[in-house]
TISELO-731455 format. One record per residue: residue in three letters; x, y, z of N, C-alpha, C in turn. Coordinates in nm, 4 decimals, decimal comma. Each point is the difference from the previous one (the first is absolute). Layout:
<pts>
> ALA|X|Y|Z|X|Y|Z|X|Y|Z
...
</pts>
This chain:
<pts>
> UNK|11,9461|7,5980|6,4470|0,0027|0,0668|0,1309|0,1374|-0,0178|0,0637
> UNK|0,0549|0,1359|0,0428|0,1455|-0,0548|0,0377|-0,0402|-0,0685|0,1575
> UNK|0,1727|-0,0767|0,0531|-0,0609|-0,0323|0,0806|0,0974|0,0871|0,1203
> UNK|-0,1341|0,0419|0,1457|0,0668|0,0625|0,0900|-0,0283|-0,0081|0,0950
> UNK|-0,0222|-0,1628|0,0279|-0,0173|-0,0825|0,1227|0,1110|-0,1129|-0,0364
> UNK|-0,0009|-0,0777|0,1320|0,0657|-0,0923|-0,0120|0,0013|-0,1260|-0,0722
> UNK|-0,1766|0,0222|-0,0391|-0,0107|-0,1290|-0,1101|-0,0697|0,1140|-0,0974
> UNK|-0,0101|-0,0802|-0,1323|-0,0690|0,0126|-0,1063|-0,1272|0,0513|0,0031
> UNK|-0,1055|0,0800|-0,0512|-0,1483|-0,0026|0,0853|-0,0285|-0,0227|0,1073
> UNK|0,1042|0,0748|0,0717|-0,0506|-0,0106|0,2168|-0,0752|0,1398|-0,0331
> UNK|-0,0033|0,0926|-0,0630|-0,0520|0,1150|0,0377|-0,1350|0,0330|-0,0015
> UNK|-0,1181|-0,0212|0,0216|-0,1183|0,0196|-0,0153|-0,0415|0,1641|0,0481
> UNK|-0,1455|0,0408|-0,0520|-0,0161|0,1259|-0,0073|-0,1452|0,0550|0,0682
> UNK|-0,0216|0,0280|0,0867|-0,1911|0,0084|0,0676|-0,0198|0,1492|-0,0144
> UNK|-0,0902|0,0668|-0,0710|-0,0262|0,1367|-0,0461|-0,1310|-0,0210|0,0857
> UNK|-0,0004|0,0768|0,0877|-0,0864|0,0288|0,1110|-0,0946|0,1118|-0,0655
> UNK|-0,1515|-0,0457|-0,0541|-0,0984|0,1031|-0,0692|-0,1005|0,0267|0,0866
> UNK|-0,0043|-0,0371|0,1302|-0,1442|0,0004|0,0395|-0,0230|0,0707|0,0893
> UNK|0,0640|0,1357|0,0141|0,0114|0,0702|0,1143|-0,1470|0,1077|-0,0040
> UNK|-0,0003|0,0523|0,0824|-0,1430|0,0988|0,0254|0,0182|0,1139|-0,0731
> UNK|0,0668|0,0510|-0,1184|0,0615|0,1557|-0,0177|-0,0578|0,1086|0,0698
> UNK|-0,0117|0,0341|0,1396|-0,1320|0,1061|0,0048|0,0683|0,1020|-0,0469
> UNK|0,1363|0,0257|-0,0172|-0,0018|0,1360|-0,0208|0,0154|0,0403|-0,1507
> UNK|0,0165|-0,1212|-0,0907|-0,0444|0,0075|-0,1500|-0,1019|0,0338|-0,0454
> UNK|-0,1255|-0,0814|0,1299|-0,1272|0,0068|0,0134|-0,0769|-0,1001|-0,1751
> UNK|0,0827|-0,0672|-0,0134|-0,0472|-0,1284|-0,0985|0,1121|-0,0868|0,0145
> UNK|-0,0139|-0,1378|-0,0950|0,1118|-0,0915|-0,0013|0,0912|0,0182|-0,0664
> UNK|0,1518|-0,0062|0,0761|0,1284|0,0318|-0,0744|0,0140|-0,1026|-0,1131
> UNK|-0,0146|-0,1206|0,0197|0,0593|-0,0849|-0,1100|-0,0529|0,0554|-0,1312
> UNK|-0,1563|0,0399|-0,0337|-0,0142|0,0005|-0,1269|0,0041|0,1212|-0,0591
> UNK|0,0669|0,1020|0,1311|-0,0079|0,1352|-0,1142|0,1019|0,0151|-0,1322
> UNK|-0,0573|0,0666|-0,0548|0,0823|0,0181|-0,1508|0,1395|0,0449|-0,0061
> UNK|0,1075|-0,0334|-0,0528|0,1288|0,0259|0,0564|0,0489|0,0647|-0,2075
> UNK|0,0137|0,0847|-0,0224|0,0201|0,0403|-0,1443|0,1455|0,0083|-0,0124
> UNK|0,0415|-0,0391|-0,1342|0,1042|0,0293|-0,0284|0,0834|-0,0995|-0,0059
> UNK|-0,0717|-0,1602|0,0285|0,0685|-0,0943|-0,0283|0,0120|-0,0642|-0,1613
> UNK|0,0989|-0,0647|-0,0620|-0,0206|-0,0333|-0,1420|-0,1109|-0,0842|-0,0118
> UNK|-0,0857|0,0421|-0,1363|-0,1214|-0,0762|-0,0139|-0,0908|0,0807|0,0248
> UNK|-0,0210|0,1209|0,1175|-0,0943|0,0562|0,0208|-0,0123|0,0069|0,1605
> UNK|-0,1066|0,0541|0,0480|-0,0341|-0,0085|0,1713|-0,0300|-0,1477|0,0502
> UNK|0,0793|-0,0347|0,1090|-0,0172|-0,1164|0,0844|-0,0411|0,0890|0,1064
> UNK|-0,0368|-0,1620|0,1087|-0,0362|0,0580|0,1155|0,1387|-0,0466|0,1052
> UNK|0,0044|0,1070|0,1543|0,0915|-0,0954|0,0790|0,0431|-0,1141|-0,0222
> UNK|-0,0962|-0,0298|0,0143|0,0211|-0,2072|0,0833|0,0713|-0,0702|-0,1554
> UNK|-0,0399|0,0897|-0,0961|0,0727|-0,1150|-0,1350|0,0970|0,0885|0,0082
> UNK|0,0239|0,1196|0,0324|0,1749|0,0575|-0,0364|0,0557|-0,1014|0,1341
> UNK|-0,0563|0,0250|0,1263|0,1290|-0,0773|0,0889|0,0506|-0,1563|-0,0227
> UNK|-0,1095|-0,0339|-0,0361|0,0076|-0,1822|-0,0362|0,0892|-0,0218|-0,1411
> UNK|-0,0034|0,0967|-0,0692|0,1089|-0,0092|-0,1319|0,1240|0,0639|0,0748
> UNK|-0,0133|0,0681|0,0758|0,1780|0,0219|0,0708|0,0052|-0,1153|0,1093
> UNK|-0,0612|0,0013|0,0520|0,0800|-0,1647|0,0809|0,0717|-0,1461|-0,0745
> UNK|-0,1476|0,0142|-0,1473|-0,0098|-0,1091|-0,0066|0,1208|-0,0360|-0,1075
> UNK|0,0972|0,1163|-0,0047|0,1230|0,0208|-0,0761|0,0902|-0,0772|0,0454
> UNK|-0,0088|-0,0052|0,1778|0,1097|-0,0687|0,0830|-0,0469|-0,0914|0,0859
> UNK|-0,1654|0,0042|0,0029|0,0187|-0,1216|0,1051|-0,0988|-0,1183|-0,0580
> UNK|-0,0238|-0,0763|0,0262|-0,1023|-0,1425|-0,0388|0,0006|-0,1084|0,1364
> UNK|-0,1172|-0,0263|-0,0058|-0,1500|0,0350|-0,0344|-0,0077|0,1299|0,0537
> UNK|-0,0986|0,0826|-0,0501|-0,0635|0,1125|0,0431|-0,1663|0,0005|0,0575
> UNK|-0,0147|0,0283|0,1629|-0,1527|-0,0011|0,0202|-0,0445|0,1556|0,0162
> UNK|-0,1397|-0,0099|-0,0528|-0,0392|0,1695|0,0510|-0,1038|-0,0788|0,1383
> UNK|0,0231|0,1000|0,1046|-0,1199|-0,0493|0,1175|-0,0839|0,1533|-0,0351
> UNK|-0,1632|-0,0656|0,0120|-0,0633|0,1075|-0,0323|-0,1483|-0,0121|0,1204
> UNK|-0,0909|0,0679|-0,0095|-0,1149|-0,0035|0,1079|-0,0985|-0,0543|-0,0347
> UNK|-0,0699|-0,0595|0,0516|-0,1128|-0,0931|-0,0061|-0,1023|0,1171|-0,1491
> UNK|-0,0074|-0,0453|-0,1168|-0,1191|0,0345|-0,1213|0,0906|0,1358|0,0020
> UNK|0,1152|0,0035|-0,0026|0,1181|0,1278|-0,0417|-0,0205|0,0350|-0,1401
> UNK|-0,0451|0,0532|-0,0637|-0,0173|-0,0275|-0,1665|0,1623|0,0125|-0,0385
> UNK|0,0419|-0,0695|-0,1200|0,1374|0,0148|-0,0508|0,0074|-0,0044|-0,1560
> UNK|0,1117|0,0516|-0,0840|-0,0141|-0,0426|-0,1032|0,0568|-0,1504|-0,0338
> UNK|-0,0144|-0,0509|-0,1094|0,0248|-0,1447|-0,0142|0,1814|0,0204|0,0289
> UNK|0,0515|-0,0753|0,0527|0,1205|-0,0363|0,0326|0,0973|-0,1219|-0,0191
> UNK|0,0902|-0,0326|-0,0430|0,0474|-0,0904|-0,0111|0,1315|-0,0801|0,0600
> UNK|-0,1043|0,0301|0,1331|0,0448|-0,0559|0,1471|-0,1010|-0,0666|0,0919
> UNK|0,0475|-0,0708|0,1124|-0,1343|-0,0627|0,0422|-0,0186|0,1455|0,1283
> UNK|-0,1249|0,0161|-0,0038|-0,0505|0,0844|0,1247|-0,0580|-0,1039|0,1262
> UNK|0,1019|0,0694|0,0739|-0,0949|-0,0756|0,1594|-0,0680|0,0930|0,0835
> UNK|-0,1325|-0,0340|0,0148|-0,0927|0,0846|0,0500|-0,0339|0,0204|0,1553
> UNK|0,0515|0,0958|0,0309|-0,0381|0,0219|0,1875|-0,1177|-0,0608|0,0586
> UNK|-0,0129|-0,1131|0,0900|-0,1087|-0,0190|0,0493|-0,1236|0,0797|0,0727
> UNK|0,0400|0,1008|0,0456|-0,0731|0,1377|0,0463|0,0599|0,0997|-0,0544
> UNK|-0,0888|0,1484|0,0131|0,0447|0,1306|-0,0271|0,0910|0,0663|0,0788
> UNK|0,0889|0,0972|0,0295|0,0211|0,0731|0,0764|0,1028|-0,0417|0,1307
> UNK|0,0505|-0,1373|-0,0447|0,0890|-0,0514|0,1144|0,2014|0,0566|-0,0080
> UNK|-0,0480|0,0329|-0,1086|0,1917|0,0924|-0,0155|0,0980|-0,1011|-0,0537
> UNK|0,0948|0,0876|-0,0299|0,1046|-0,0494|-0,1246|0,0673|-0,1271|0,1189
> UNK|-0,0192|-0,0469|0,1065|0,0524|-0,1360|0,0631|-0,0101|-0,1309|-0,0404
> UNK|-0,1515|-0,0316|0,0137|-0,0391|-0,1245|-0,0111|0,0269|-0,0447|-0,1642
> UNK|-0,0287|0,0925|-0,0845|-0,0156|0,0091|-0,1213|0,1589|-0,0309|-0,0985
> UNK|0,0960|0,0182|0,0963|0,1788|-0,0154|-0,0082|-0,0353|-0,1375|0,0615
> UNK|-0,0147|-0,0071|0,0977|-0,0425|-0,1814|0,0625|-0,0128|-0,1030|-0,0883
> UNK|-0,1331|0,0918|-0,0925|-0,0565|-0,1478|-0,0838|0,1114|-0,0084|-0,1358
> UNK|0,0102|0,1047|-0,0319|0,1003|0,0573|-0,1354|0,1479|-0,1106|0,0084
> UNK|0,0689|0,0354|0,1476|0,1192|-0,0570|0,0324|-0,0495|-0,1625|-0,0119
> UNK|-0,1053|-0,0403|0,0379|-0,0098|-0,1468|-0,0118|-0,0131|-0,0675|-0,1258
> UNK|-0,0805|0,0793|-0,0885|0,0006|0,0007|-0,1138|0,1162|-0,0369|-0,0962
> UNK|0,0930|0,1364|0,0223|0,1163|-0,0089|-0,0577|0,1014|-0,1377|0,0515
> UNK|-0,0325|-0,0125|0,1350|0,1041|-0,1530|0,0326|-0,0359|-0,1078|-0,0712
> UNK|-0,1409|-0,0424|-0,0204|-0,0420|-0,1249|-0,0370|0,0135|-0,0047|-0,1744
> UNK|0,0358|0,1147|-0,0354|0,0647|0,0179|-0,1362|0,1610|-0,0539|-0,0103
> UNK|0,0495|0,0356|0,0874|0,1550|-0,0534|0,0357|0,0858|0,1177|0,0049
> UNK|-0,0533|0,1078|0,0219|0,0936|0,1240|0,0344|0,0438|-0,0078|0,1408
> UNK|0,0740|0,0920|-0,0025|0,1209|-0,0138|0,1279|-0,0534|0,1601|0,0678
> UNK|-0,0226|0,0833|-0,0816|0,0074|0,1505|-0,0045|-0,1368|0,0566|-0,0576
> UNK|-0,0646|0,0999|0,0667|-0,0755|0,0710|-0,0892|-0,0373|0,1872|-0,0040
> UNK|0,0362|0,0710|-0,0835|0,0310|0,1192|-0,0122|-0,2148|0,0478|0,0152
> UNK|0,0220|0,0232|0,0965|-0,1320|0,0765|0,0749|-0,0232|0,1792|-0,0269
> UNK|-0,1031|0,0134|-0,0836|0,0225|0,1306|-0,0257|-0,1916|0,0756|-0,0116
> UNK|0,0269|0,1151|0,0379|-0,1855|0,0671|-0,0315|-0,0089|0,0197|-0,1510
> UNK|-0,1235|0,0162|-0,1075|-0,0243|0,0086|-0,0821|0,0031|0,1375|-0,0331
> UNK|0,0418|0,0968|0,1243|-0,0161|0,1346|-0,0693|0,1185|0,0612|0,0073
> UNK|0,1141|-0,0782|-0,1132|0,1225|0,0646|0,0046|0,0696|-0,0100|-0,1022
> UNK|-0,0741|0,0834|-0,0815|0,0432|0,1062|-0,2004|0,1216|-0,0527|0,0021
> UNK|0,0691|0,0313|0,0493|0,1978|0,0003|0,0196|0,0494|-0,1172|0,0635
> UNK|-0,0672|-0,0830|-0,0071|0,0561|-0,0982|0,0140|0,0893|-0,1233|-0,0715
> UNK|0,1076|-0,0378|0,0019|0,1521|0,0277|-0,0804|0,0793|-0,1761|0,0116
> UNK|0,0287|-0,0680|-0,0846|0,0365|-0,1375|0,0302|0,1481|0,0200|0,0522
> UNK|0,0579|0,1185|0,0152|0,1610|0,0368|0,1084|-0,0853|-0,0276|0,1143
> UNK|-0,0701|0,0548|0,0364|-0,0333|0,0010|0,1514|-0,0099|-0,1542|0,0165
> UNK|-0,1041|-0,0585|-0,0609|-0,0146|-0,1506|0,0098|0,1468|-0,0612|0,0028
> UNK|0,0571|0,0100|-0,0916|0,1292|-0,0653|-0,0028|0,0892|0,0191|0,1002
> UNK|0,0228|0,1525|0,0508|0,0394|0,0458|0,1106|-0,0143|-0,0991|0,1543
> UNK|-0,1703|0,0110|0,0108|0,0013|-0,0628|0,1044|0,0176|-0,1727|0,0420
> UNK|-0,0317|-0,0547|-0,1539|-0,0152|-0,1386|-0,0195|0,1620|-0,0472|0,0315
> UNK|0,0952|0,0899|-0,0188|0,1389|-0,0676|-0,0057|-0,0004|0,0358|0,1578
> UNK|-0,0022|0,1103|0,0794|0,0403|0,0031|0,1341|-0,0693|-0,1090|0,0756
> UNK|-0,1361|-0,0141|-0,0598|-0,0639|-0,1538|0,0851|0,0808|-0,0956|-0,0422
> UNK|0,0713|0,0026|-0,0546|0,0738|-0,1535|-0,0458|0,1451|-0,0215|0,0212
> UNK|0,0491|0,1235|0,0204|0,1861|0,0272|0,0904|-0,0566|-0,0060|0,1547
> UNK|-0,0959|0,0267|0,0419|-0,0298|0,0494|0,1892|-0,0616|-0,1512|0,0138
> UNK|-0,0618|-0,0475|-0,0533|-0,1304|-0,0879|0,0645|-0,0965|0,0711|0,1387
> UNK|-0,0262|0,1056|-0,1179|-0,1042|0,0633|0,1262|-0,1194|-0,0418|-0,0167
> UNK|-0,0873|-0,0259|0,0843|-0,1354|-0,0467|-0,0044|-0,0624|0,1310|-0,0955
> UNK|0,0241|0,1646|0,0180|-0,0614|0,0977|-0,0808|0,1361|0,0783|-0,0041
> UNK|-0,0197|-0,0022|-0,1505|0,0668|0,1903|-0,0389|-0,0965|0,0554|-0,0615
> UNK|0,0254|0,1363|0,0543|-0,1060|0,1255|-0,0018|0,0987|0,1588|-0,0518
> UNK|-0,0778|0,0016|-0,0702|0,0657|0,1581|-0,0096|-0,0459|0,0886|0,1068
> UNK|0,1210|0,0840|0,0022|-0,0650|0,1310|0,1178|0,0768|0,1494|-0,0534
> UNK|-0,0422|0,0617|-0,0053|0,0120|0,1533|-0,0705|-0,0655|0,1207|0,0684
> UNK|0,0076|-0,0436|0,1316|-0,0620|0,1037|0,1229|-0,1342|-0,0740|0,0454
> UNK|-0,0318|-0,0694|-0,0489|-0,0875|-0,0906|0,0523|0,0077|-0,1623|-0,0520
> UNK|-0,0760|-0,1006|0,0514|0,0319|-0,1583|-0,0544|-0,1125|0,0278|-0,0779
> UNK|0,0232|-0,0687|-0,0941|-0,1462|-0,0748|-0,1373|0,0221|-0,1448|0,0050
> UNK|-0,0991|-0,0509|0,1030|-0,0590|-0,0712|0,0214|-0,0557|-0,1034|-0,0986
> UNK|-0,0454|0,0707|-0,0765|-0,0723|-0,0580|-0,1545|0,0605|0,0375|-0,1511
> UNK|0,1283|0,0005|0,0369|0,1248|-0,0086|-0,1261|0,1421|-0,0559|0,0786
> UNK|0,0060|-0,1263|0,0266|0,0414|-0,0873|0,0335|0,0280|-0,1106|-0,0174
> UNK|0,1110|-0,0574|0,0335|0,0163|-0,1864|-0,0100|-0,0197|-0,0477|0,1285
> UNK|-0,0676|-0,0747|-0,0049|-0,0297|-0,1162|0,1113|0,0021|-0,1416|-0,0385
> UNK|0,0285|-0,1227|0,1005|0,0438|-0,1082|-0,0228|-0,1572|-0,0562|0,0541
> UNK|0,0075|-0,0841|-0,1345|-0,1674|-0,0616|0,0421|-0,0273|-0,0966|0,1059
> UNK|0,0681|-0,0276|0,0621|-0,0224|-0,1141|0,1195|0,0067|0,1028|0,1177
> UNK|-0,0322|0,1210|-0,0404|-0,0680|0,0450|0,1066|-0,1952|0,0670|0,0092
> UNK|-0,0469|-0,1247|-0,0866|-0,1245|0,0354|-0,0251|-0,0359|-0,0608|0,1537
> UNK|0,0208|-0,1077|0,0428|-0,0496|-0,0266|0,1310|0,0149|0,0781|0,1267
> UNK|0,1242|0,0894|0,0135|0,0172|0,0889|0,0659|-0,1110|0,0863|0,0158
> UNK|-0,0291|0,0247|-0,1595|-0,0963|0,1427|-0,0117|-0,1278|-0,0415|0,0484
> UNK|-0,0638|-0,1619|-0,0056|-0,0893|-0,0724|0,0635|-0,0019|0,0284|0,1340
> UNK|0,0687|-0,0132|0,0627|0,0308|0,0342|0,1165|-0,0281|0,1090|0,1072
> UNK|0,0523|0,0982|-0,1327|-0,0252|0,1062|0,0645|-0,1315|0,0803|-0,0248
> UNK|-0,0531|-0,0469|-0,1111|-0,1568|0,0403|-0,0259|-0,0788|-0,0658|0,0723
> UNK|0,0250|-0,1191|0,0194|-0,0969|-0,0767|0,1653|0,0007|0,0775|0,0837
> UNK|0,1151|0,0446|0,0469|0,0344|0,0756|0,1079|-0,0705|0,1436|-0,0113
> UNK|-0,0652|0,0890|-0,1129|-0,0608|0,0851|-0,0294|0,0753|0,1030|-0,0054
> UNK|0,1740|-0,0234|-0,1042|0,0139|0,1253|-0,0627|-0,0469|-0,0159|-0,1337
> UNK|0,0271|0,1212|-0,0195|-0,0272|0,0308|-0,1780|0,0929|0,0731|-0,0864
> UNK|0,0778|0,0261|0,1052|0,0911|0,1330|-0,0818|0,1169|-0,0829|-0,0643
> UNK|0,0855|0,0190|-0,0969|0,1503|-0,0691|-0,0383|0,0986|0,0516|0,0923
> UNK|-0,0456|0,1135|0,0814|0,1287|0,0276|0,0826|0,0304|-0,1020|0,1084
> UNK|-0,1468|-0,0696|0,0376|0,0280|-0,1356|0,0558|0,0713|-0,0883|-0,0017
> UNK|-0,0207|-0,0264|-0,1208|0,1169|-0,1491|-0,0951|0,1454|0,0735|0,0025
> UNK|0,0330|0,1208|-0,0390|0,1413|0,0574|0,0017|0,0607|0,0136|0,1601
> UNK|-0,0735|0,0239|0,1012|0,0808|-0,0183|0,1044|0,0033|-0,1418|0,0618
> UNK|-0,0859|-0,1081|-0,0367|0,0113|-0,1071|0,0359|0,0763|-0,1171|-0,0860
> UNK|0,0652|0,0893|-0,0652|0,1370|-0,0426|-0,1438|0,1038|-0,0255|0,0216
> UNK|0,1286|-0,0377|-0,0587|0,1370|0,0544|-0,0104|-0,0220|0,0523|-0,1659
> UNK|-0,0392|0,1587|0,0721|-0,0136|0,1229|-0,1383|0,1156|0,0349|-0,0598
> UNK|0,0604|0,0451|-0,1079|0,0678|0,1134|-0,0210|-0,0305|0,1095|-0,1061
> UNK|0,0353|0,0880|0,0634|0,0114|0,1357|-0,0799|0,0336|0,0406|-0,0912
> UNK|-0,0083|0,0556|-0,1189|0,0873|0,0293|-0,1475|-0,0246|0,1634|0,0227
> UNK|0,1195|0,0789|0,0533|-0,0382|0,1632|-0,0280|0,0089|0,0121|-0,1874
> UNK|-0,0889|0,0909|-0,0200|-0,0079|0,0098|-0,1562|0,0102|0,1539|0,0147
> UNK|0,1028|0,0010|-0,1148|0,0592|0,1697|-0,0342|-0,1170|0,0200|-0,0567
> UNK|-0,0635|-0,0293|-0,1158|-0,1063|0,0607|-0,0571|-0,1337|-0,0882|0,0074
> UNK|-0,0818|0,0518|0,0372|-0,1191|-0,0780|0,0146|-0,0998|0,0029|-0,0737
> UNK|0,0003|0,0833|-0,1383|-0,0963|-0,0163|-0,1061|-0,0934|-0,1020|-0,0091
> UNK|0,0569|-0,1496|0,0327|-0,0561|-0,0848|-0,0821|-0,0984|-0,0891|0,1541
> UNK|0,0248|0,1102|0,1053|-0,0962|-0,0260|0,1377|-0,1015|0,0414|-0,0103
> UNK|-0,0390|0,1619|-0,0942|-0,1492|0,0439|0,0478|-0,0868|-0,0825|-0,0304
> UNK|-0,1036|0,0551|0,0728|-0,1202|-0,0553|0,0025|-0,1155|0,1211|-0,0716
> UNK|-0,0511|-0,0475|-0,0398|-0,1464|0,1107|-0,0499|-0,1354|-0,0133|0,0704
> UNK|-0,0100|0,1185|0,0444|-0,1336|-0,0086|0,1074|-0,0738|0,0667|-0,0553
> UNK|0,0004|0,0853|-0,0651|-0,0968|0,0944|-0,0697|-0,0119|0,0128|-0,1357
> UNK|-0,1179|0,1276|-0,0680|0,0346|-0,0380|-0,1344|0,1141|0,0912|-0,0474
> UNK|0,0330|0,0725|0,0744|0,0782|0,1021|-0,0569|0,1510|-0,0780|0,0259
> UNK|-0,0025|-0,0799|0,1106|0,1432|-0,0912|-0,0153|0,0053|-0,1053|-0,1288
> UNK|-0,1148|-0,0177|-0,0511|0,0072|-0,1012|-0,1107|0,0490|0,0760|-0,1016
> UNK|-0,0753|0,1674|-0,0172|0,0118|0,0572|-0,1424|0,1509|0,0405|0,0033
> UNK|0,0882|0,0631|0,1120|0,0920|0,0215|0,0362|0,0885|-0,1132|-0,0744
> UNK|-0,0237|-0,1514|0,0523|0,0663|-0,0946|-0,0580|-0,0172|-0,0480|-0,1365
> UNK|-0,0888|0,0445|-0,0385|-0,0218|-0,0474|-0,1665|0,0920|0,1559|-0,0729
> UNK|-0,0246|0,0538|0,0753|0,0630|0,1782|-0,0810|0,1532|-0,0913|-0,0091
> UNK|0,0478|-0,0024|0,1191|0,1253|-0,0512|0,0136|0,0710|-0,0962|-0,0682
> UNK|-0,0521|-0,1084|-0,0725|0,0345|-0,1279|0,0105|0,0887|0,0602|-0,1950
</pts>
């Protein structure tokens, strides 16, 4: 694993699976993703083999009886349903500290194009800035393809006591920065099935 933090294995990786898809209208992690070598995987094993290229340890956070395929990562399981991609970065970021990471590249499970430049990309600007978050932005922030510094899991405590839920929370209560990205391929997200078939046509 190269290294693109300031230490050796600071980079840890939380693949956020446990979201509600309504507009997939089933679960993103295990749909069938074709066209990988070997045969069809699902999401959650294509994104966890691209993280797990650049970062260590790698956690997937997933939802309380989430079905998954076997993985060879530890899964940490949401204590309730339906509380949003916050708390779930909370437990992930704590996770990743008590491992001994410094950093952890925060990303959704539904993103085909997702690329170890980008990782590398952002892992080095967290480590020239000492920003608490770098985030890409490409006309909008992605929130959940990001570096964040794990000693701000208590923050995110904080602010989920306090009863947010959203990550736009944690980013304005940050020292954030921004990465404009000329091309953003490796940002989409897949919400539908026709964005999946789109991305398997593509890949």
């Amino acid at each position: 694993m190269a290294e693109l933090a300031p230490e050796a294995g600071s980079l840890a990786a939380l693949v956020l699976a446990g979201g509600e898809s309504r507009r997939m209208g089933r679960d993103k992690a295990t749909l069938p993703l074709a066209g990988e070598p070997g045969g069809t995987t699902t999401l959650v094993e294509h994104v966890v083999g691209i993280v797990g290229q650049r970062c260590e340890p790698v956690f997937v956070l997933a939802a309380p009886g989430q079905p998954l395929p076997a993985l060879s990562v530890p899964v940490i399981r949401d204590e309730l349903r339906g509380l949003g991609p916050l708390p779930a970065t909370g437990r992930g970021l704590r996770a990743a500290a008590e491992a001994g990471s410094r950093y952890a590249f925060v990303c959704a499970v539904d993103m085909p194009f997702l690329t170890v430049d980008l990782i590398d990309d952002l892992a080095r600007r967290a480590a020239e800035t000492n920003a608490e978050v770098v985030l890409p932005w490409d006309g909008r922030s992605h929130y959940l393809a990001a570096v964040y510094r794990t000693d701000l899991a208590e923050r995110v405590d904080a602010l989920v006591a306090a009863g947010q839920r959203r990550m736009s929370a944690l980013i304005e209560a940050s020292d954030a920065q921004q990465v404009v990205m000329a091309e953003s391929r490796a940002l989409t997200n897949v919400n539908s099935a026709a964005d999946l078939g789109a991305a398997a046509a593509g890949r």
